[in-house]
C-alpha positions in Angstrom: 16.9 80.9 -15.9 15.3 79.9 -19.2 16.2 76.4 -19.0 14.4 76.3 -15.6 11.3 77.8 -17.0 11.9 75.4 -19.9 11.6 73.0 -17.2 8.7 74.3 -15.5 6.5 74.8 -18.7 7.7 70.7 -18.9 6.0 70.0 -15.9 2.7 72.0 -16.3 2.5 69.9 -19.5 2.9 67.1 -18.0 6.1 65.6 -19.5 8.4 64.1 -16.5 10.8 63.4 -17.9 11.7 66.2 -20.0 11.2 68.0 -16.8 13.6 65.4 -15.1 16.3 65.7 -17.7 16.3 69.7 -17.0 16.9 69.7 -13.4 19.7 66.9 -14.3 21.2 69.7 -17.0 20.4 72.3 -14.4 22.5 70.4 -11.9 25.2 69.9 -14.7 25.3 73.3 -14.9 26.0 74.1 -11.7 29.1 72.7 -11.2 30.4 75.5 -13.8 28.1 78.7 -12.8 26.0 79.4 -9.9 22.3 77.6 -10.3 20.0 79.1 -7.5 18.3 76.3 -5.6 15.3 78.4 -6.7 15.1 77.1 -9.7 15.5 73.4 -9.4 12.9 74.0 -6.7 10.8 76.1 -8.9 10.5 72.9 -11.9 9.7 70.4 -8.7 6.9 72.7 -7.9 5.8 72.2 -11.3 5.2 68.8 -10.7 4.2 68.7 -8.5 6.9 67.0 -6.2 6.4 69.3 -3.2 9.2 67.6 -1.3 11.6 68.3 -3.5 10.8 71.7 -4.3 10.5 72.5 -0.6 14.2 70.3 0.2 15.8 72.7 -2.3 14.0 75.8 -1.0 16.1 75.0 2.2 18.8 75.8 0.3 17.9 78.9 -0.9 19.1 82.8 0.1 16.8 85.8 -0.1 18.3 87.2 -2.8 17.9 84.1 -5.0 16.0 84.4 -8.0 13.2 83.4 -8.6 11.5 84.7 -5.6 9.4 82.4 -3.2 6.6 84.7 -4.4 6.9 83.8 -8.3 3.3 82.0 -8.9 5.9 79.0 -9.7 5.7 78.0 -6.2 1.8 78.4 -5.8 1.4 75.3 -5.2 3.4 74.8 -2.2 1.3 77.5 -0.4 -0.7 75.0 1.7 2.7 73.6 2.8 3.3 74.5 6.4 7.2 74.1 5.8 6.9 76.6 3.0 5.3 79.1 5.4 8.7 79.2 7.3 10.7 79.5 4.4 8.6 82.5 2.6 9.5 84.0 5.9 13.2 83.4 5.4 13.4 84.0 2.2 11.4 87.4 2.2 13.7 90.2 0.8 15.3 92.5 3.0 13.7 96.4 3.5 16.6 97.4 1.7 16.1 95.3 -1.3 14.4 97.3 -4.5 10.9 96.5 -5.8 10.6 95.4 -9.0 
């Protein structure tokens, strides 16, 4: 998760490719220990490369972390695709507040 957010803070600063090269190491990664999709998607969002973020929210499972409500993906709000994946991705009743 820190090397996402790593990533994300990349992105808001504007450096690409730093941002590039961690969802490359996050990918790397992933091929040893479980990577959500969340957060590749999360440092697309940070971008902004809404297609991306959105293709790799498609991947995602409700239980994923981070959450489709985690201000990381603010930007995709005024996607219509991401309105039908906040659906599917909304935690279940039984799931604990945090």
């Amino acid at each position: 998760m820190r090397i996402a957010h790593l990533g994300q803070v990349y992105a808001m600063w504007g450096k690409k490719q730093q941002a590039l090269q961690t969802i490359a190491e996050l990918r790397a990664i992933s091929a040893e220990q479980h990577v959500t999709p969340n957060m590749i998607a999360m440092v697309y969002a940070g971008l902004p490369d809404k297609a991306a973020a959105i293709k790799w929210l498609n991947k995602a499972k409700p239980e994923d972390q981070p959450t489709v409500s985690d201000p990381a993906f603010e930007a995709l709000h005024s996607d219509p695709q991401f309105k039908a994946l906040e659906a599917r991705l909304k935690p279940g009743a039984d799931c604990p507040a945090f």
